[in-house]
N, C-alpha and C positions, 0 to 999 in steps of 0.2 A: 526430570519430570516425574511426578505424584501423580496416577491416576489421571493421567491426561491434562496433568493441570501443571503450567510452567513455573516452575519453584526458583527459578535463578530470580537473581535481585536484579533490580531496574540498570546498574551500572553493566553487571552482564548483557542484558540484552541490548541496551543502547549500543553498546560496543559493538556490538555483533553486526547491527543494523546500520552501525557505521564504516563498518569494515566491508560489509554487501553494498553499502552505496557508492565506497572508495572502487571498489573492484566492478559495479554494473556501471561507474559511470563512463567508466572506460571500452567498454562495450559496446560494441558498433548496435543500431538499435534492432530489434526479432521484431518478426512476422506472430510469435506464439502472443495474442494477448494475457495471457498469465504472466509470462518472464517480463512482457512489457510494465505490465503495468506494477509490476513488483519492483522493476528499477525505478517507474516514475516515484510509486508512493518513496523509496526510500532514499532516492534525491531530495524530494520535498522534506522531510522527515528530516537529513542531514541539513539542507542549507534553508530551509524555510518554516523552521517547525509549527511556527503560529499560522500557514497557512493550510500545514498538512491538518493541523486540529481542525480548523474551519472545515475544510473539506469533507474527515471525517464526522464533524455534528452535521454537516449538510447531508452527506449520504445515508447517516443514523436516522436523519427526521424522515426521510424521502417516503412516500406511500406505498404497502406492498406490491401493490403493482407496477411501480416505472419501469421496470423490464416490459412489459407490454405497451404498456403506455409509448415508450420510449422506440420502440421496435415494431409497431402494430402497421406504419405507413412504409417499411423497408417491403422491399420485390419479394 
């Protein structure tokens, strides 16, 4: 890493991201939404990639606000 900015090449990290998908998918599912959703995004990612893309331009357009939006009618 340069300056906070990840220098390894796309083969590297693919890898890497395949090797955490191989290993969280084997992983009974967590309570933590961070760990979880770190294994969903990186299932998808391994066996869905043209979905995770989707995903990700959908979460990219989303309005700054859908965290309230989305949260505003919870107890």
């Amino acid at each position: 890493m340069e300056a906070g900015i990840d220098t390894r090449t796309w083969e590297e990290r693919h890898e890497e991201i395949r090797t955490y998908a191989r290993d969280a998918y084997e992983l009974p599912p967590q309570f933590d939404p961070a760990t979880e959703v770190n294994r969903i995004r990186a299932y998808l990612y391994d066996n869905y990639p043209q979905i995770a893309a989707a995903l990700a331009v959908f979460l990219h357009e989303m309005p700054p606000t859908w965290r309230e939006d989305l949260f505003h009618h919870l107890p």
